[in-house]
mmCIF file as gemmi writes it, N, C-alpha and C atoms, coordinates in Angstrom:
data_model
loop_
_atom_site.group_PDB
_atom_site.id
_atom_site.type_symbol
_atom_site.label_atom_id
_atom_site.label_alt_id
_atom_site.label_comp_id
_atom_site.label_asym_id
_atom_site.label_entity_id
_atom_site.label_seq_id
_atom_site.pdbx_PDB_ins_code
_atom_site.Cartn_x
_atom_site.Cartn_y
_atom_site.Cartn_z
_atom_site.occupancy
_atom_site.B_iso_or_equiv
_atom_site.pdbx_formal_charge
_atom_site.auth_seq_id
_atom_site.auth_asym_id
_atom_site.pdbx_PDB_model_num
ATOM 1 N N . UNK Axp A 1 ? 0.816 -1.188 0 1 0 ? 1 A 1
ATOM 2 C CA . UNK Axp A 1 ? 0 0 0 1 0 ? 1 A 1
ATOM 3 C C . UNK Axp A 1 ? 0.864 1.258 0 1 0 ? 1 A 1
ATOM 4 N N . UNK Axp A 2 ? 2.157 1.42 0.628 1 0 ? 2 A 1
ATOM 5 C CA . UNK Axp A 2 ? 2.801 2.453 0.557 1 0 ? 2 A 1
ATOM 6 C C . UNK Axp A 2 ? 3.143 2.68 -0.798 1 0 ? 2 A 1
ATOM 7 N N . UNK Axp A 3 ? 3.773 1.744 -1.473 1 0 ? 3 A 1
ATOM 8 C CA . UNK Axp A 3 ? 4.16 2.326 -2.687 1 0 ? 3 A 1
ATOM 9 C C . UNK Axp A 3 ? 2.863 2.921 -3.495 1 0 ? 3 A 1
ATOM 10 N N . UNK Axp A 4 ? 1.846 1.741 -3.473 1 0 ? 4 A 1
ATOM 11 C CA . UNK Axp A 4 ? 0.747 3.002 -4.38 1 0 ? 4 A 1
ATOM 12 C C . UNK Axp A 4 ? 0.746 4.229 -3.774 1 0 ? 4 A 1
ATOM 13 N N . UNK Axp A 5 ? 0.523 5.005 -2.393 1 0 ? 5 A 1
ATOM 14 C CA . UNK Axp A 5 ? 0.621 6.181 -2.197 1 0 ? 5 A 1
ATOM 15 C C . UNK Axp A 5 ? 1.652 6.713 -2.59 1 0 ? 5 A 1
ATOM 16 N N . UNK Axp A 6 ? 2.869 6.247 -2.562 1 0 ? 6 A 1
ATOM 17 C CA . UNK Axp A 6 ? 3.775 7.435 -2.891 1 0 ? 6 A 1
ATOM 18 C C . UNK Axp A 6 ? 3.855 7.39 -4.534 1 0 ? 6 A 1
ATOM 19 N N . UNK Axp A 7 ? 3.427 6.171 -5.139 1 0 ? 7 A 1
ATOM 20 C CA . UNK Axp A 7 ? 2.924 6.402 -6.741 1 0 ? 7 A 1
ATOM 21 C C . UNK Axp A 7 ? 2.053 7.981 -7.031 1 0 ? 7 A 1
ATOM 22 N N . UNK Axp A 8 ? 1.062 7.806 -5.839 1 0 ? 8 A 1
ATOM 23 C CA . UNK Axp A 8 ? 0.139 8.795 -6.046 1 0 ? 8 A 1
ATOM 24 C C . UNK Axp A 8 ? 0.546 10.136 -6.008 1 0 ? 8 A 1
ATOM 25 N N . UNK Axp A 9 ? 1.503 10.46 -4.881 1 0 ? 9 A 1
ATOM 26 C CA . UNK Axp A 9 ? 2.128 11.296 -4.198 1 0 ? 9 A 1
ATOM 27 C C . UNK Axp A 9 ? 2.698 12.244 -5.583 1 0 ? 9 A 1
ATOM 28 N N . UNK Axp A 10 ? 3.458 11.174 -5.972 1 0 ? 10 A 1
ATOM 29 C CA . UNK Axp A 10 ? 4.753 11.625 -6.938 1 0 ? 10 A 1
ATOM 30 C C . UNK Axp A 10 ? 3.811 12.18 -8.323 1 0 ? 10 A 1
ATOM 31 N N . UNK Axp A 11 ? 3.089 11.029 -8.826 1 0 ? 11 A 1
ATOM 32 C CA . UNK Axp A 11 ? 1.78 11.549 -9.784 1 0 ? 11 A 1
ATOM 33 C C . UNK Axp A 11 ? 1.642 12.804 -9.839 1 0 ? 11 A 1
ATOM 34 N N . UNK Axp A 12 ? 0.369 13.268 -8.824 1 0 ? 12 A 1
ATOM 35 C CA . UNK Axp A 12 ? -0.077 14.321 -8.306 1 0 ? 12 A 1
ATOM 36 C C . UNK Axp A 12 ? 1.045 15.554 -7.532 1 0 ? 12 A 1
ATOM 37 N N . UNK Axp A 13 ? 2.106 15.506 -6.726 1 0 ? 13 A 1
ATOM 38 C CA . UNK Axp A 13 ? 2.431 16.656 -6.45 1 0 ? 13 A 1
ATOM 39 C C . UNK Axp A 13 ? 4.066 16.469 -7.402 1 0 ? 13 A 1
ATOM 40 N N . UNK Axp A 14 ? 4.333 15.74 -7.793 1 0 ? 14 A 1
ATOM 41 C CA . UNK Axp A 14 ? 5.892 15.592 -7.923 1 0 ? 14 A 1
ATOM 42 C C . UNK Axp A 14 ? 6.205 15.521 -9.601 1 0 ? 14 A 1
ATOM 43 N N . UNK Axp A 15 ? 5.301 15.474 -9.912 1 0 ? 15 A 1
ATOM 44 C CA . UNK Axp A 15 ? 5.168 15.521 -11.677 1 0 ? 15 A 1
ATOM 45 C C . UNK Axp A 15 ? 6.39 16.522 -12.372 1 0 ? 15 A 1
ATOM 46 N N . UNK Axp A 16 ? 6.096 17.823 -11.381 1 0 ? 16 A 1
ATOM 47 C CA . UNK Axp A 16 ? 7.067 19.047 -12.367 1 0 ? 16 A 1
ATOM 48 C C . UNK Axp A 16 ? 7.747 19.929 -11.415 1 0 ? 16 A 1
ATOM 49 N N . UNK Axp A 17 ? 9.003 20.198 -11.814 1 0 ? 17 A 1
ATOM 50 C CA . UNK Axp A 17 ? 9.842 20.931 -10.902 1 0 ? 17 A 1
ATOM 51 C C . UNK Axp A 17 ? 9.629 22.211 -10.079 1 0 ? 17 A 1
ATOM 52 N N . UNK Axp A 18 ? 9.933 21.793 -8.747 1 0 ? 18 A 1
ATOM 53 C CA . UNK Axp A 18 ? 8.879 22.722 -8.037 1 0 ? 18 A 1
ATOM 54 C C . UNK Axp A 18 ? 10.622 24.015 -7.67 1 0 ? 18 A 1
ATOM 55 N N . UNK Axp A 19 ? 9.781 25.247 -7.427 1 0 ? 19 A 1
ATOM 56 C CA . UNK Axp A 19 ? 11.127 25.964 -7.483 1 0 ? 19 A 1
ATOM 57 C C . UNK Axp A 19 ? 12.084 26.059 -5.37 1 0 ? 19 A 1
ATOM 58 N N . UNK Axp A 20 ? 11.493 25.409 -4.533 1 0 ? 20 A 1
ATOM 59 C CA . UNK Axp A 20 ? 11.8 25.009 -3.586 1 0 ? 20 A 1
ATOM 60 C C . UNK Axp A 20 ? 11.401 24.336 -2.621 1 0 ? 20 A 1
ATOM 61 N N . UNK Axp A 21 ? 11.815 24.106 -1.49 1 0 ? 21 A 1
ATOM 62 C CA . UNK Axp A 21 ? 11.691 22.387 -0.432 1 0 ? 21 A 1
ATOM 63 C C . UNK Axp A 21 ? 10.086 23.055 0.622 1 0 ? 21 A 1
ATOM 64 N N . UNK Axp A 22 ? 10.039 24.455 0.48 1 0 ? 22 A 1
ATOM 65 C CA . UNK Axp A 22 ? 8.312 25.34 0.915 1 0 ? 22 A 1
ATOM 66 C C . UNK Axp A 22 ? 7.98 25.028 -0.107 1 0 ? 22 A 1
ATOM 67 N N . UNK Axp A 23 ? 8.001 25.229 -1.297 1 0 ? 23 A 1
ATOM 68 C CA . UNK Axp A 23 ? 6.787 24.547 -2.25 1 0 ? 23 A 1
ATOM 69 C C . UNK Axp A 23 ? 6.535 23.41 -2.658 1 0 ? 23 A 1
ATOM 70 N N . UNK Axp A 24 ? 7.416 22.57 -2.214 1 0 ? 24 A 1
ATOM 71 C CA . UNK Axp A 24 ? 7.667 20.852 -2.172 1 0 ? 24 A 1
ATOM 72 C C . UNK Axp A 24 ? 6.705 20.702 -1.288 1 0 ? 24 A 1
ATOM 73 N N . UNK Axp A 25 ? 6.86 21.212 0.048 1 0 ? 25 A 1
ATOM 74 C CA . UNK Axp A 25 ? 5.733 21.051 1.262 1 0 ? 25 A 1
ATOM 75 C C . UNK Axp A 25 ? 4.619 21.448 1.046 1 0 ? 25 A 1
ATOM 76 N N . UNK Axp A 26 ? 4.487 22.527 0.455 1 0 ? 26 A 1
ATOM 77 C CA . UNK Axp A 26 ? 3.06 22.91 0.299 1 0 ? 26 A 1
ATOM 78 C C . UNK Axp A 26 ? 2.325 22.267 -0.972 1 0 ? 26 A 1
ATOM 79 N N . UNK Axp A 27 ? 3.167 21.714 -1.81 1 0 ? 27 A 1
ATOM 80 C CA . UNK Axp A 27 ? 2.08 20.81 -2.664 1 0 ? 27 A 1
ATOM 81 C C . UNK Axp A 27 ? 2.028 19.419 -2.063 1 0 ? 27 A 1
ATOM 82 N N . UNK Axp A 28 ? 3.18 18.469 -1.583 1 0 ? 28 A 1
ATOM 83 C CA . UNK Axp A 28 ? 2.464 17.202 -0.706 1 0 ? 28 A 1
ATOM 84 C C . UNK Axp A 28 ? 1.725 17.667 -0.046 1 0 ? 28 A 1
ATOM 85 N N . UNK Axp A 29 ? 1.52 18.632 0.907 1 0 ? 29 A 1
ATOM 86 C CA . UNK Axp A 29 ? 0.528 19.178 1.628 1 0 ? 29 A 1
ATOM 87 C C . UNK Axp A 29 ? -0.638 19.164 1.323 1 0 ? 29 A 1
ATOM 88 N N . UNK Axp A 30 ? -0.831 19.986 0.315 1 0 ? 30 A 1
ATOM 89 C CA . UNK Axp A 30 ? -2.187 20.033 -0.494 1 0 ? 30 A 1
ATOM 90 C C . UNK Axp A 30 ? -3.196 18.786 -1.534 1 0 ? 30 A 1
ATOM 91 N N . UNK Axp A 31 ? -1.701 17.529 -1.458 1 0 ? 31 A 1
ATOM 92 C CA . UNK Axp A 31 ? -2.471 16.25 -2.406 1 0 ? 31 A 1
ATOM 93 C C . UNK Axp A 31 ? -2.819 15.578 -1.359 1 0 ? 31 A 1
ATOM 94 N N . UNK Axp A 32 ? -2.081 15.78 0.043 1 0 ? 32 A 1
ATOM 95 C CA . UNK Axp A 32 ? -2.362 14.667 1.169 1 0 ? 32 A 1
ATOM 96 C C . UNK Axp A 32 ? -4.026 15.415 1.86 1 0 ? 32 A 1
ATOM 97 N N . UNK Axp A 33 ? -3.862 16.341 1.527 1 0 ? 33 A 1
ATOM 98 C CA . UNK Axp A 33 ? -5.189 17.378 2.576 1 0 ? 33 A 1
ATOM 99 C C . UNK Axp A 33 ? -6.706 16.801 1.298 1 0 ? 33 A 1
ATOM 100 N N . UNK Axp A 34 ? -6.307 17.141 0.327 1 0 ? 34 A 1
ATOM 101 C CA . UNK Axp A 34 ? -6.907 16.574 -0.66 1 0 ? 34 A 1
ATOM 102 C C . UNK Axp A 34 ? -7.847 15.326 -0.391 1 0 ? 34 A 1
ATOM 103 N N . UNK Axp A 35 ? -6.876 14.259 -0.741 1 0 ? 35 A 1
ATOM 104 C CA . UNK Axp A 35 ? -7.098 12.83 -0.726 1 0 ? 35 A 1
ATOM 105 C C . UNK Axp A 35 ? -7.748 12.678 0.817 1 0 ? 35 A 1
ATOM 106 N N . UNK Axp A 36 ? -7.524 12.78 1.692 1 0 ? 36 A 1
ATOM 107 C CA . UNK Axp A 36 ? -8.092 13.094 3.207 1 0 ? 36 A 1
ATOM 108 C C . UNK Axp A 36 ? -9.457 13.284 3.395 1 0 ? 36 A 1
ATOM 109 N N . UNK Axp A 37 ? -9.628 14.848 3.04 1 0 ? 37 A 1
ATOM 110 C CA . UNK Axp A 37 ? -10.66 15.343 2.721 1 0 ? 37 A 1
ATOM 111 C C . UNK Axp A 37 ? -11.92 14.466 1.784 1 0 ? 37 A 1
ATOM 112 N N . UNK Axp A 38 ? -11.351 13.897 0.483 1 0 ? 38 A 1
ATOM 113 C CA . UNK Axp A 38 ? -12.545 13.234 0.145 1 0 ? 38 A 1
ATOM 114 C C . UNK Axp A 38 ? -12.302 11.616 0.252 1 0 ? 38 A 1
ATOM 115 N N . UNK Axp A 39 ? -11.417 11.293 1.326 1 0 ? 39 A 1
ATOM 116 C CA . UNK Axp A 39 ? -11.592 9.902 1.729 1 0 ? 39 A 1
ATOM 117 C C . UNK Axp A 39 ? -11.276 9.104 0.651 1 0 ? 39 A 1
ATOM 118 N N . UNK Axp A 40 ? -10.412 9.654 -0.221 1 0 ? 40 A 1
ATOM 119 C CA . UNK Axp A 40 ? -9.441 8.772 -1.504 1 0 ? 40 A 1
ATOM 120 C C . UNK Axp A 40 ? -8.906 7.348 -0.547 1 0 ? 40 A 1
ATOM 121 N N . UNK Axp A 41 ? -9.398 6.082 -0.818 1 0 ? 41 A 1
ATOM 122 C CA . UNK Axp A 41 ? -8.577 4.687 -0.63 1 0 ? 41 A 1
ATOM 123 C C . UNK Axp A 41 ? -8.218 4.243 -1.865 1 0 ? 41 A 1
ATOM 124 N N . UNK Axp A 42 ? -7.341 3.082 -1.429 1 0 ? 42 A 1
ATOM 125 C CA . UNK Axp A 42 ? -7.133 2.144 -3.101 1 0 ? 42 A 1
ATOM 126 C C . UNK Axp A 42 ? -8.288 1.525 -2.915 1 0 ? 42 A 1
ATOM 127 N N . UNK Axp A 43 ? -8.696 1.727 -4.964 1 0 ? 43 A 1
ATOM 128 C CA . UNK Axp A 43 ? -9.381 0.346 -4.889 1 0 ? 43 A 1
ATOM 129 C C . UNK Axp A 43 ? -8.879 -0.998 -5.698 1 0 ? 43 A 1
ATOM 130 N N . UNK Axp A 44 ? -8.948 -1.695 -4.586 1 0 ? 44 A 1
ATOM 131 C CA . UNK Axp A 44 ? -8.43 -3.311 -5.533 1 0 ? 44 A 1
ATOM 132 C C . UNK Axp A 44 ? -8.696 -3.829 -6.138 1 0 ? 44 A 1
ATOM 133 N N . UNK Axp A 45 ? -7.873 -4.617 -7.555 1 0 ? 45 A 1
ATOM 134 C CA . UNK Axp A 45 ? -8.35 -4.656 -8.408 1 0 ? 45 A 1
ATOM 135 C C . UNK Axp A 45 ? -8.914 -6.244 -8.592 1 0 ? 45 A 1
ATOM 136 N N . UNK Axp A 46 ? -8.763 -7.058 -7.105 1 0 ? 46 A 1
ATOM 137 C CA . UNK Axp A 46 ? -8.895 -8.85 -6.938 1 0 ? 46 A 1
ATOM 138 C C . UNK Axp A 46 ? -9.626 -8.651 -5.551 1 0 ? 46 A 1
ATOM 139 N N . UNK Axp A 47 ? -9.807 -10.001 -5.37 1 0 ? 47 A 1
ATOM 140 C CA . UNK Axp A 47 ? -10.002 -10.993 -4.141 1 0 ? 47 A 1
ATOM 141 C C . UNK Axp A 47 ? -8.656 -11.396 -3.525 1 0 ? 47 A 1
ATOM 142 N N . UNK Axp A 48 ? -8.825 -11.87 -2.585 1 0 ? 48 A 1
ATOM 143 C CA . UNK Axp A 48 ? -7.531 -12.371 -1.583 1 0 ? 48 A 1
ATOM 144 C C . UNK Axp A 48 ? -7.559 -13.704 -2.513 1 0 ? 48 A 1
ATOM 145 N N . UNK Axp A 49 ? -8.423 -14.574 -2.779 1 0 ? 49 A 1
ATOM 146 C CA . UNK Axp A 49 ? -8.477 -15.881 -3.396 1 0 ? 49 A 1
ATOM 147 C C . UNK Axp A 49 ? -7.775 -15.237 -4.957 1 0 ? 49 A 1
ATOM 148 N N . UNK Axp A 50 ? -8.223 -14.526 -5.584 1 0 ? 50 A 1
ATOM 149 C CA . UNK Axp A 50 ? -8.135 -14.257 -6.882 1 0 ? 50 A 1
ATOM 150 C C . UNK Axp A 50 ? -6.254 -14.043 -6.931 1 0 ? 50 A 1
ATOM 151 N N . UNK Axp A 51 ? -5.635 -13.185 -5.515 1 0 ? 51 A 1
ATOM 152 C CA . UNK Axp A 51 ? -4.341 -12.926 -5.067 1 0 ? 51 A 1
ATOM 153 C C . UNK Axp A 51 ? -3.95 -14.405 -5.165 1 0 ? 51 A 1
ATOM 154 N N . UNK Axp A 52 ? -4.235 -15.12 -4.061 1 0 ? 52 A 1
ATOM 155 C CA . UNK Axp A 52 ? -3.467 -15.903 -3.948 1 0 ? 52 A 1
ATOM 156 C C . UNK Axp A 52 ? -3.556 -17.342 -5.576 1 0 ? 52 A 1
ATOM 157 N N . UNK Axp A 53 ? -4.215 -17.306 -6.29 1 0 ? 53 A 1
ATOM 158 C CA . UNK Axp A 53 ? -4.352 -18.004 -7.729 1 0 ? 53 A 1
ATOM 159 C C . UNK Axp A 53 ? -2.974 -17.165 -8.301 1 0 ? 53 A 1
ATOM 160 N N . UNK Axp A 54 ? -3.045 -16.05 -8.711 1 0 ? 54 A 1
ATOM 161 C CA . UNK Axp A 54 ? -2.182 -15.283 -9.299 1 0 ? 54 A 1
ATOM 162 C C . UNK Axp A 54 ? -0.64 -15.167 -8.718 1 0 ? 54 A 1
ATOM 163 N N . UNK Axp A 55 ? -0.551 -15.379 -7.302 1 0 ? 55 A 1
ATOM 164 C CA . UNK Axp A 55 ? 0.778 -15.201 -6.86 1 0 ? 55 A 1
ATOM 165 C C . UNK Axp A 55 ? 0.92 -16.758 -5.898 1 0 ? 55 A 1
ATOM 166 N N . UNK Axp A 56 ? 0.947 -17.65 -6.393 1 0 ? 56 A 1
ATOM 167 C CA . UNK Axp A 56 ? 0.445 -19.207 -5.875 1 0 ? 56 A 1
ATOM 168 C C . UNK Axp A 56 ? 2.086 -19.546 -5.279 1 0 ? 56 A 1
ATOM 169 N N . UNK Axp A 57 ? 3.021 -19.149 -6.267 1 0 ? 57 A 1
ATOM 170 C CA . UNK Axp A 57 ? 3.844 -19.788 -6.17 1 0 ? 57 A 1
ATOM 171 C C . UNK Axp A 57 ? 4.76 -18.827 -4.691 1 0 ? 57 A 1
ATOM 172 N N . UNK Axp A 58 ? 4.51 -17.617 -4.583 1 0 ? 58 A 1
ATOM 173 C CA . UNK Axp A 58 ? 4.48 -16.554 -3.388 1 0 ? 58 A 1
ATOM 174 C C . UNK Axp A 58 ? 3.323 -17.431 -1.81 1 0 ? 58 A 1
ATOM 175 N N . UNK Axp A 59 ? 2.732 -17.697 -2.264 1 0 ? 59 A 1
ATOM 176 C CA . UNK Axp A 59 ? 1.846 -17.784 -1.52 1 0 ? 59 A 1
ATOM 177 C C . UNK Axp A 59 ? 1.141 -19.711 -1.537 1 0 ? 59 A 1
ATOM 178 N N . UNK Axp A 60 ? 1.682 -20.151 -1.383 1 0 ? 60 A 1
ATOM 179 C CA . UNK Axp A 60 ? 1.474 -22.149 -2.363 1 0 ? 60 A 1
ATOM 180 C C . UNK Axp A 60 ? 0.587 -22.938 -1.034 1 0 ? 60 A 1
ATOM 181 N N . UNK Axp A 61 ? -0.6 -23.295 -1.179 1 0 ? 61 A 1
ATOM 182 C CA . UNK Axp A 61 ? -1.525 -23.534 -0.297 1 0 ? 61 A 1
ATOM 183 C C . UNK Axp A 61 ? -1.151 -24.796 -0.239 1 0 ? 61 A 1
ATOM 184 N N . UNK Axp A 62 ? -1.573 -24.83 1.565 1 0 ? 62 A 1
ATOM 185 C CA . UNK Axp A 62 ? -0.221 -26.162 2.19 1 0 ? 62 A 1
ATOM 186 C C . UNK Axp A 62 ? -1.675 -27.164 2.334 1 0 ? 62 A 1
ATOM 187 N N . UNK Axp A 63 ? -3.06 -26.864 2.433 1 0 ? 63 A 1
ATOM 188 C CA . UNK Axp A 63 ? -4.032 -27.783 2.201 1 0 ? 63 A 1
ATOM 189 C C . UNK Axp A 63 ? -5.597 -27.203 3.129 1 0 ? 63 A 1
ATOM 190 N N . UNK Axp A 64 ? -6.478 -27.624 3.447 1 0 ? 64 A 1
ATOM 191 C CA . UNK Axp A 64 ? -7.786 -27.041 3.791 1 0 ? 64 A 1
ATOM 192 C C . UNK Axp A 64 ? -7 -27.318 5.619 1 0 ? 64 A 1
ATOM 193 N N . UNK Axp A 65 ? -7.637 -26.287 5.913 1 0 ? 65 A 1
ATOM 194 C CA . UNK Axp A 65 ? -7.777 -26.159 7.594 1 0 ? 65 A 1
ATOM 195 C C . UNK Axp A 65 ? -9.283 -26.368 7.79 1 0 ? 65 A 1
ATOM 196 N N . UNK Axp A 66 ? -9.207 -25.615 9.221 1 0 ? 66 A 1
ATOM 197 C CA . UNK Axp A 66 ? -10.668 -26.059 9.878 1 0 ? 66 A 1
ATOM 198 C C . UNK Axp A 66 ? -11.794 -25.881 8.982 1 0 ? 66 A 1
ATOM 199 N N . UNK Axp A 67 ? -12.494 -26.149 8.641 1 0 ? 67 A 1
ATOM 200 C CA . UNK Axp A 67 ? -14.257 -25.591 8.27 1 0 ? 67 A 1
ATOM 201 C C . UNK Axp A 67 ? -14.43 -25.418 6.591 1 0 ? 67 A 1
ATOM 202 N N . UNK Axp A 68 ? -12.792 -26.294 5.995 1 0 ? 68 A 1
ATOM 203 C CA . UNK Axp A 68 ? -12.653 -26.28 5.084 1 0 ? 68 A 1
ATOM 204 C C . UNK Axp A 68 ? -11.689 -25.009 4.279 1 0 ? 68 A 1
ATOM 205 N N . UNK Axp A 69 ? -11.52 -24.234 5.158 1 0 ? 69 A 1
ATOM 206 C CA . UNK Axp A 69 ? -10.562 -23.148 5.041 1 0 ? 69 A 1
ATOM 207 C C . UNK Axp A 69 ? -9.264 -23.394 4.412 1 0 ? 69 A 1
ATOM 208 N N . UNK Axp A 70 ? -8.943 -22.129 3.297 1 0 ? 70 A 1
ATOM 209 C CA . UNK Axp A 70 ? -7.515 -22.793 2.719 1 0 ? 70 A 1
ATOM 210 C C . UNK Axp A 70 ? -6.5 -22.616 3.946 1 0 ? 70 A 1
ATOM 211 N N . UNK Axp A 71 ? -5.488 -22.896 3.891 1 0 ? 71 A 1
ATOM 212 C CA . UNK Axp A 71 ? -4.462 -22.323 4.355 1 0 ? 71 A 1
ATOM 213 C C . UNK Axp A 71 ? -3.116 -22.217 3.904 1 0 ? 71 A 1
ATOM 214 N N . UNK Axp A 72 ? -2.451 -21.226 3.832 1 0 ? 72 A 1
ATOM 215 C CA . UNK Axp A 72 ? -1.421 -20.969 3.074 1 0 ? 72 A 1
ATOM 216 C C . UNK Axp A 72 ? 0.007 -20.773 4.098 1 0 ? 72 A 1
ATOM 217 N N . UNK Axp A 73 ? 0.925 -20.748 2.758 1 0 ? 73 A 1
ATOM 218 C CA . UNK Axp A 73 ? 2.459 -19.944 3.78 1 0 ? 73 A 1
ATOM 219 C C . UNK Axp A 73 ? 2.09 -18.771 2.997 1 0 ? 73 A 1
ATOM 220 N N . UNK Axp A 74 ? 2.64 -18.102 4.347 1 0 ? 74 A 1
ATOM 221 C CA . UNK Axp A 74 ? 3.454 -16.653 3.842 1 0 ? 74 A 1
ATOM 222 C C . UNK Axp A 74 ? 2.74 -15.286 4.212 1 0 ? 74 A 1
ATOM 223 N N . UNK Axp A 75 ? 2.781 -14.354 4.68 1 0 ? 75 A 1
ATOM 224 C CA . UNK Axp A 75 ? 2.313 -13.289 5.296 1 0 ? 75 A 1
ATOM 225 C C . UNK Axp A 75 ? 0.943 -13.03 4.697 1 0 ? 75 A 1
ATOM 226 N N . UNK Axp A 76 ? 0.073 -12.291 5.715 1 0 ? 76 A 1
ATOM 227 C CA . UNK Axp A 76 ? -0.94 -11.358 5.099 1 0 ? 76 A 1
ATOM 228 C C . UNK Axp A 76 ? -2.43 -11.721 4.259 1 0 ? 76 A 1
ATOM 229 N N . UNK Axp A 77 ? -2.003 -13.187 3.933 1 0 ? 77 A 1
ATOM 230 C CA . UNK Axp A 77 ? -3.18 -14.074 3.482 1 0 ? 77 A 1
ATOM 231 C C . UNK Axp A 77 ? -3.961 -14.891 4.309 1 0 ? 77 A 1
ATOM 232 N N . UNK Axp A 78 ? -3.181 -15.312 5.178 1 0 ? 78 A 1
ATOM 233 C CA . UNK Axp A 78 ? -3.794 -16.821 6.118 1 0 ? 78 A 1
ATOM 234 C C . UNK Axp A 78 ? -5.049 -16.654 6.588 1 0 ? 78 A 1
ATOM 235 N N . UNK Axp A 79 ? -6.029 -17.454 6.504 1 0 ? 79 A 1
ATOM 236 C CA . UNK Axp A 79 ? -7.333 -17.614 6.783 1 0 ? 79 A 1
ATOM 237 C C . UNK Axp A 79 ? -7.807 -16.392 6.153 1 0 ? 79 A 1
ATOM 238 N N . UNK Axp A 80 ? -7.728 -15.742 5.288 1 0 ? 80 A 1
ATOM 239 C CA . UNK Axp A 80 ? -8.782 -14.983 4.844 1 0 ? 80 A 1
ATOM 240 C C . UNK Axp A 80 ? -9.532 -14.873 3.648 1 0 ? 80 A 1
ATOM 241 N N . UNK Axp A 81 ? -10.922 -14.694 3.849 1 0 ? 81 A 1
ATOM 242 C CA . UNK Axp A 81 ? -11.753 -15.639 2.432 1 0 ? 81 A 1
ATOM 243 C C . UNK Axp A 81 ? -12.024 -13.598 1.474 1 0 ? 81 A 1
ATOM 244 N N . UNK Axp A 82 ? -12.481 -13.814 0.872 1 0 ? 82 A 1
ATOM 245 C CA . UNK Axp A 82 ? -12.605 -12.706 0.31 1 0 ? 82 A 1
ATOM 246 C C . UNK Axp A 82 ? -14.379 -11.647 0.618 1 0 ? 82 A 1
C-alpha cells in the first residue's frame, strides 16, 4: 500500500519541478489534505483468493484447515476468504 501512495504522491504533487523544499511542502501538503478530505482509498483490483491463484507460487496452499478453510504460507493471506 505504501508504494501506491507514494505512486500517487509523486503523480499528483511531484510531476514538475517545483522551485523550492516550501513549495515541495506545500504541494504534498495540499495532495495529502486533498485525498483526506474526500476519503481517496485504493481500490483493488482482486479478491484475496483471486491474489493468492495469481501469486500461488508466493503464496502455495499447504491444504484445507478447519471448516474447510484454505491455508497458506506466507504473510498477510492466512485464513482470509474474500
Amino acid at each position: 500500500m505504501a508504494e501506491i501512495e507514494i505512486a500517487i504522491l509523486e503523480r499528483d504533487a511531484l510531476s514538475r519541478r517545483l522551485g523550492d523544499e516550501a513549495a515541495l511542502r506545500r504541494q504534498v501538503l495540499a495532495v495529502e489534505t486533498e485525498r483526506n478530505e474526500h476519503r481517496r482509498c485504493i481500490c483493488w483490483q482482486f479478491t484475496s483468493r483471486d491474489a493468492r491463484n495469481k501469486l500461488e507460487r508466493l503464496y502455495p496452499v499447504k491444504g484445507d484447515g478447519p471448516a474447510g478453510e484454505l491455508v497458506t504460507e506466507g504473510a498477510g493471506l492466512e485464513g482470509q476468504e474474500p
